[in-house]
VEXKOLDREN-229248 format. One record per residue: residue number from 1; residue in one letter; x, z, y of N, C-alpha, C, CB in turn. Coordinates in steps of 0.02 Angstrom, whole numbers, padded with zeros to 5 digits. Glycine has a CB too. Layout:
residues N
<rovo k="NUM" r="A" n_xx="X" n_zz="Z" n_yy="Y" ca_xx="X" ca_zz="Z" ca_yy="Y" c_xx="X" c_zz="Z" c_yy="Y" cb_xx="X" cb_zz="Z" cb_yy="Y"/>
...
END
This chain:
residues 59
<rovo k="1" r="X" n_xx="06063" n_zz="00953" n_yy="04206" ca_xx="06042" ca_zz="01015" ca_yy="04175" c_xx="06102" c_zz="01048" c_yy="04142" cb_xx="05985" cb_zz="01003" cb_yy="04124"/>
<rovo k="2" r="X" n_xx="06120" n_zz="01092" n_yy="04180" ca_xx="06168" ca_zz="01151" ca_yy="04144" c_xx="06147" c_zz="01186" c_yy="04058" cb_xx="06160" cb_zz="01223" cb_yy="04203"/>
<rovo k="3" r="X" n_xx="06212" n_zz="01181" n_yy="04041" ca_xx="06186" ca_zz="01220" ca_yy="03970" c_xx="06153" c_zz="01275" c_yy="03971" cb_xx="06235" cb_zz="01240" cb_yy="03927"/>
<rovo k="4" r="X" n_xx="06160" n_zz="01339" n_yy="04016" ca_xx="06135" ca_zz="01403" ca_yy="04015" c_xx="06056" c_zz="01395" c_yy="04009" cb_xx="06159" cb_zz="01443" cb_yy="04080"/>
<rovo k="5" r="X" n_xx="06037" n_zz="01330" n_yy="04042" ca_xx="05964" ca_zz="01324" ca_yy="04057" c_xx="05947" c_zz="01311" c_yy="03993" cb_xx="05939" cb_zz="01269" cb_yy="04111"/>
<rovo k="6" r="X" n_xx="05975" n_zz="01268" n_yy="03959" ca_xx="05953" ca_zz="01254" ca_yy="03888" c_xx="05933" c_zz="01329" c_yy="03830" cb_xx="06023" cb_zz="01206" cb_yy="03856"/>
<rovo k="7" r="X" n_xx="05980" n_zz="01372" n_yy="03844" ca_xx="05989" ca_zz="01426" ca_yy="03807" c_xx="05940" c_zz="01456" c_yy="03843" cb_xx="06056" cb_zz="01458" cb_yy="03802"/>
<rovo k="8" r="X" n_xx="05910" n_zz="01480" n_yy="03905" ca_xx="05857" ca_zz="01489" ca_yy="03927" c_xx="05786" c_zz="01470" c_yy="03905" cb_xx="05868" cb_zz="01473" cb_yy="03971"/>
<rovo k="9" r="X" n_xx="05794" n_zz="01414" n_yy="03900" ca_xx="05735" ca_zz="01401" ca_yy="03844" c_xx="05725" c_zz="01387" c_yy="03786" cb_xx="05706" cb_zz="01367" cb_yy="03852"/>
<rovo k="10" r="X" n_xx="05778" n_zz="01404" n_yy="03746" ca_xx="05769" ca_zz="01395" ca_yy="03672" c_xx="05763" c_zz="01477" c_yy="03675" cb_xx="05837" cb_zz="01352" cb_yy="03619"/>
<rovo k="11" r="X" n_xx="05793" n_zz="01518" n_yy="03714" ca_xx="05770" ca_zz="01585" ca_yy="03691" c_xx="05708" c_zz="01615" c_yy="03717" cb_xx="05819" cb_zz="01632" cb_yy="03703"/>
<rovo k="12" r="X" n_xx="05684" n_zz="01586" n_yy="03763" ca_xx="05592" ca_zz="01598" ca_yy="03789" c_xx="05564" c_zz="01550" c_yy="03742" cb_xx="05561" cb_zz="01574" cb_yy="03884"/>
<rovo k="13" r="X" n_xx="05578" n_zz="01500" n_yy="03699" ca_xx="05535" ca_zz="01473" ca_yy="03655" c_xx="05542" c_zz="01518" c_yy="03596" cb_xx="05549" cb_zz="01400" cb_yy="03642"/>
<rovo k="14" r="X" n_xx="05591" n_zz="01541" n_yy="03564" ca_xx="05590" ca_zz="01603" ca_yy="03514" c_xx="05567" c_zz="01645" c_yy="03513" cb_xx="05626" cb_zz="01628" cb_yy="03503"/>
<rovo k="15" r="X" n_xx="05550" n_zz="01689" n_yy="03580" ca_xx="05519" ca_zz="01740" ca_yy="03599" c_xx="05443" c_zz="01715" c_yy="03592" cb_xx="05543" cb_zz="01764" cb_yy="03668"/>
<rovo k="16" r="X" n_xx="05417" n_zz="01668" n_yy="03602" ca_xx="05341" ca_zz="01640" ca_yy="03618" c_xx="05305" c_zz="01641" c_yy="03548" cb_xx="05342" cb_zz="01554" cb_yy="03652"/>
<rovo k="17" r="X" n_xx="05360" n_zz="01609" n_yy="03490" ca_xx="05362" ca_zz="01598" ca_yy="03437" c_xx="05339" c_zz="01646" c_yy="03410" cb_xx="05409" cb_zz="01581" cb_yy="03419"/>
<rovo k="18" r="X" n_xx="05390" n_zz="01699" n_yy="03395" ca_xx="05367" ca_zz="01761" ca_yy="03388" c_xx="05323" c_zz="01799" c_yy="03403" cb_xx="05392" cb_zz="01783" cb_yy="03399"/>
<rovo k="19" r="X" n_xx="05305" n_zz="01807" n_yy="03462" ca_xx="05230" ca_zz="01850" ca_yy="03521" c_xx="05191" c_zz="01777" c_yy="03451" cb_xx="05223" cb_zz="01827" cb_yy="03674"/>
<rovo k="20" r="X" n_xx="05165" n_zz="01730" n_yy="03450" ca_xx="05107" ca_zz="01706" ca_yy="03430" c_xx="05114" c_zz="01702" c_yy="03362" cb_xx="05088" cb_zz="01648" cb_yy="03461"/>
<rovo k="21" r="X" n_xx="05158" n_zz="01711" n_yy="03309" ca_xx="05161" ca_zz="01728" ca_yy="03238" c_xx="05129" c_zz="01805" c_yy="03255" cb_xx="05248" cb_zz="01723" cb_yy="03197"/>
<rovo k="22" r="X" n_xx="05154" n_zz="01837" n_yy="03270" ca_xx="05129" ca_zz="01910" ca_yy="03258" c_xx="05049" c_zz="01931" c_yy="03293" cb_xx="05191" cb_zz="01961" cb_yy="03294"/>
<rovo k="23" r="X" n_xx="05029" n_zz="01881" n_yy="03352" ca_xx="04968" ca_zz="01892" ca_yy="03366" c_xx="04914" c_zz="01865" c_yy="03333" cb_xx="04963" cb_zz="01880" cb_yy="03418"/>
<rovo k="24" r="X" n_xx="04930" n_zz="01813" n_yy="03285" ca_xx="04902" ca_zz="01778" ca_yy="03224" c_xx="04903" c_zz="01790" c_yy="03198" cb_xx="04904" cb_zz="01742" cb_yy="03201"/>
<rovo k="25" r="X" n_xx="04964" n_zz="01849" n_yy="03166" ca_xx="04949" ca_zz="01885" ca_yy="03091" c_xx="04911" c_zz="01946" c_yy="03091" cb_xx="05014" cb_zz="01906" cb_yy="03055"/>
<rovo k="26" r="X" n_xx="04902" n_zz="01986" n_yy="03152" ca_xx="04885" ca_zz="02054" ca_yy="03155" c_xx="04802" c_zz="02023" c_yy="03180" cb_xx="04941" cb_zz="02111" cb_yy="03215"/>
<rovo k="27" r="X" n_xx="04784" n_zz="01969" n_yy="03224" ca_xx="04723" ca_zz="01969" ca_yy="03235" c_xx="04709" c_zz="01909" c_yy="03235" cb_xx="04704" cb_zz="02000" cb_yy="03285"/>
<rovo k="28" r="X" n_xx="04682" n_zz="01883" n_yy="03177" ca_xx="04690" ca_zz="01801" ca_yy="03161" c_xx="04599" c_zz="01767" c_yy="03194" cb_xx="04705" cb_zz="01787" cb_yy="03043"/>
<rovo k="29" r="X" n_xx="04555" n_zz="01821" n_yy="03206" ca_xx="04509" ca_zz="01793" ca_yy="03219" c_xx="04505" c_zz="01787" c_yy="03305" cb_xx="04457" cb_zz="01825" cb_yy="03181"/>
<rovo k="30" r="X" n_xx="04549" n_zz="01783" n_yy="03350" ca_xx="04551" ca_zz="01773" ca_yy="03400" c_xx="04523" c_zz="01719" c_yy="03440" cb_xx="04594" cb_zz="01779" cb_yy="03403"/>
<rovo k="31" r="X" n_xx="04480" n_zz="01740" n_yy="03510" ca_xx="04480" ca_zz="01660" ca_yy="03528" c_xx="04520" c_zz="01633" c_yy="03565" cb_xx="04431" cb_zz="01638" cb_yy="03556"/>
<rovo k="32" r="X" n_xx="04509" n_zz="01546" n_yy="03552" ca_xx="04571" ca_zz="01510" ca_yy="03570" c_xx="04598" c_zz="01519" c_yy="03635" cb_xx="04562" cb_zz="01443" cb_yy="03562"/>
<rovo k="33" r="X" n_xx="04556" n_zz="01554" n_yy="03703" ca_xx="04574" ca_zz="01566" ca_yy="03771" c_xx="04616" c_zz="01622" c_yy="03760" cb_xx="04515" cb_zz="01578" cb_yy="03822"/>
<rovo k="34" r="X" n_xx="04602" n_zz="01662" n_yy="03722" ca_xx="04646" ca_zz="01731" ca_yy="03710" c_xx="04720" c_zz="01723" c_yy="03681" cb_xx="04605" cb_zz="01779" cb_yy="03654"/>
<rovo k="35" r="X" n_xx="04730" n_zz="01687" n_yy="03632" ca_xx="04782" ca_zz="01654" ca_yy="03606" c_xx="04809" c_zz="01614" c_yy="03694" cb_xx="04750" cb_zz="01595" cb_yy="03531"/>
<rovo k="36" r="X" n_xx="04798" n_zz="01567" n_yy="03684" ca_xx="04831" ca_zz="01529" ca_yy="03766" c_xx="04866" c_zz="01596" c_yy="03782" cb_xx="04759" cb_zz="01498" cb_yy="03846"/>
<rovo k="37" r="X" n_xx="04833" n_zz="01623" n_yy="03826" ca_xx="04829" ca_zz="01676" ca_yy="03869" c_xx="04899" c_zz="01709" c_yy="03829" cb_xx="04748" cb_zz="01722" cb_yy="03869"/>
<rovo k="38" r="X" n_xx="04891" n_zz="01729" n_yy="03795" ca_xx="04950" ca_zz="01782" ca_yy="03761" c_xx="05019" c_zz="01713" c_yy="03762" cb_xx="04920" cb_zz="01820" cb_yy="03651"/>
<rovo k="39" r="X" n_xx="05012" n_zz="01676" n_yy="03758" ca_xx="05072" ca_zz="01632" ca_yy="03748" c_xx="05094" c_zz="01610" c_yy="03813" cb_xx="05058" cb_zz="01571" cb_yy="03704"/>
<rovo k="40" r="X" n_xx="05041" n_zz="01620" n_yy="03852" ca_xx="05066" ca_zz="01590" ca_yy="03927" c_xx="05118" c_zz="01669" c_yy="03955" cb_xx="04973" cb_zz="01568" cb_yy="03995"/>
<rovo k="41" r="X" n_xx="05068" n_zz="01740" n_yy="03923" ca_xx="05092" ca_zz="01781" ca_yy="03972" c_xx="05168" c_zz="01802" c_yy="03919" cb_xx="05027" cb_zz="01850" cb_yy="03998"/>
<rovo k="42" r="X" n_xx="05186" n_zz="01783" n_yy="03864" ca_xx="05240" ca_zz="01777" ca_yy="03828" c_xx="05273" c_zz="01740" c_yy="03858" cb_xx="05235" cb_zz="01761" cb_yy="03770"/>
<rovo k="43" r="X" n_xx="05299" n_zz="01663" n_yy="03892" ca_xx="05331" ca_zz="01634" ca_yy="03903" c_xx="05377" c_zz="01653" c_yy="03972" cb_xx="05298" cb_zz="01587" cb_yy="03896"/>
<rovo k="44" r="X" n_xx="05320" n_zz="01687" n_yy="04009" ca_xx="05340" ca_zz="01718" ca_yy="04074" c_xx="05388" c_zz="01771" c_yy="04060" cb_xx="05280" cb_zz="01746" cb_yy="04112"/>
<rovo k="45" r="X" n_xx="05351" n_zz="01814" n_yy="03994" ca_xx="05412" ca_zz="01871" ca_yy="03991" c_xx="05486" c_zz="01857" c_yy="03949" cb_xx="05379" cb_zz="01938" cb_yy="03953"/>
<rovo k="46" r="X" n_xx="05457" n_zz="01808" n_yy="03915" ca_xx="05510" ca_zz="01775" ca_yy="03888" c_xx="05574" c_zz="01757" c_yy="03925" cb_xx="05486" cb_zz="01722" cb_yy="03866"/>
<rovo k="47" r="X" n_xx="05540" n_zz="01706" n_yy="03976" ca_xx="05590" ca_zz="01704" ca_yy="04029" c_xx="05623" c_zz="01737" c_yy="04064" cb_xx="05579" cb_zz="01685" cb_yy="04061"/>
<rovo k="48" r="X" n_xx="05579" n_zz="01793" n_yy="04066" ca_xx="05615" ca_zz="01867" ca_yy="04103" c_xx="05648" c_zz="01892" c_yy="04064" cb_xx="05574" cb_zz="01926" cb_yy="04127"/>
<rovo k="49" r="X" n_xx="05670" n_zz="01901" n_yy="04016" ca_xx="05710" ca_zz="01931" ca_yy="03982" c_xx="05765" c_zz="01898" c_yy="03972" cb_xx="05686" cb_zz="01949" cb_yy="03934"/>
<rovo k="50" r="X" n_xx="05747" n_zz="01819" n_yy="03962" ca_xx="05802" ca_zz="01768" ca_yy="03954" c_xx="05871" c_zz="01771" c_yy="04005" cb_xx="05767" cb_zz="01699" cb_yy="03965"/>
<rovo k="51" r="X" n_xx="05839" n_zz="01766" n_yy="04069" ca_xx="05868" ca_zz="01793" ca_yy="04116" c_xx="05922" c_zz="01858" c_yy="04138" cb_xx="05827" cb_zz="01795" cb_yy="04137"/>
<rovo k="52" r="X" n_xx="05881" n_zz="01896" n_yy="04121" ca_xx="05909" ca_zz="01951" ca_yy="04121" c_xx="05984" c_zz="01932" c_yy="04062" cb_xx="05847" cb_zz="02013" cb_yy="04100"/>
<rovo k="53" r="X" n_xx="05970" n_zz="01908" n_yy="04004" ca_xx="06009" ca_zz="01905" ca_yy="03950" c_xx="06067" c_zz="01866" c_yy="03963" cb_xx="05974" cb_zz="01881" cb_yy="03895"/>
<rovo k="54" r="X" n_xx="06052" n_zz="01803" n_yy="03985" ca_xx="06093" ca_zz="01769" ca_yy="04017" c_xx="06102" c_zz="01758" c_yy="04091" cb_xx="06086" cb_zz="01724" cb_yy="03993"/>
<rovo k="55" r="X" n_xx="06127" n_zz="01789" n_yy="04123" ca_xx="06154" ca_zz="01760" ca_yy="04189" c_xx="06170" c_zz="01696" c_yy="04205" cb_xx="06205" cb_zz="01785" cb_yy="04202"/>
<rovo k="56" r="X" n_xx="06153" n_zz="01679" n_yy="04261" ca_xx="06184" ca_zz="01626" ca_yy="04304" c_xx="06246" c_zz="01628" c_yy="04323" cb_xx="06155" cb_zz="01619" cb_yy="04358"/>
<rovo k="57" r="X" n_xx="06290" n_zz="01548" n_yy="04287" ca_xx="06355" ca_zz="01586" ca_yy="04314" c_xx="06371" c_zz="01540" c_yy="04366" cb_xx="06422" cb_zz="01598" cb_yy="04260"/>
<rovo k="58" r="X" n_xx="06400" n_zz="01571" n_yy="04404" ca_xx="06439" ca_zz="01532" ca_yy="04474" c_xx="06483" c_zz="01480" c_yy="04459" cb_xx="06487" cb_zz="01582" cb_yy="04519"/>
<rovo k="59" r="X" n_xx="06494" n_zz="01449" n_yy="04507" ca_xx="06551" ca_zz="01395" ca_yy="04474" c_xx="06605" c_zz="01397" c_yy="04533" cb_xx="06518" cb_zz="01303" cb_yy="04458"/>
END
């Protein structure tokens, strides 16, 4: 496992972090499928952005 990958997911876990602090503070009576749901579709964009942020580098 390359480092970039690591930084890949410590920064889609920050992002996730965030998306579910703020979907818990603004709407705390949520149900628990709805929550999932928002963290699953956070992780995806997370990753997409991660990506974008960091490149793959060639060797």
């Amino acid at each position: 496992m390359k480092i970039r990958n690591i930084d890949r997911a410590l920064l889609t876990g920050l992002f996730v972090g965030i998306m579910i602090f703020i979907s818990e503070y603004f709407f705390p009576d949520t149900n628990s499928f709805i929550s999932i749901f928002i963290g699953a579709l956070a992780a995806l964009i997370g990753y997409l952005i991660a990506v974008k942020i960091l490149p793959k580098e060639n060797d």
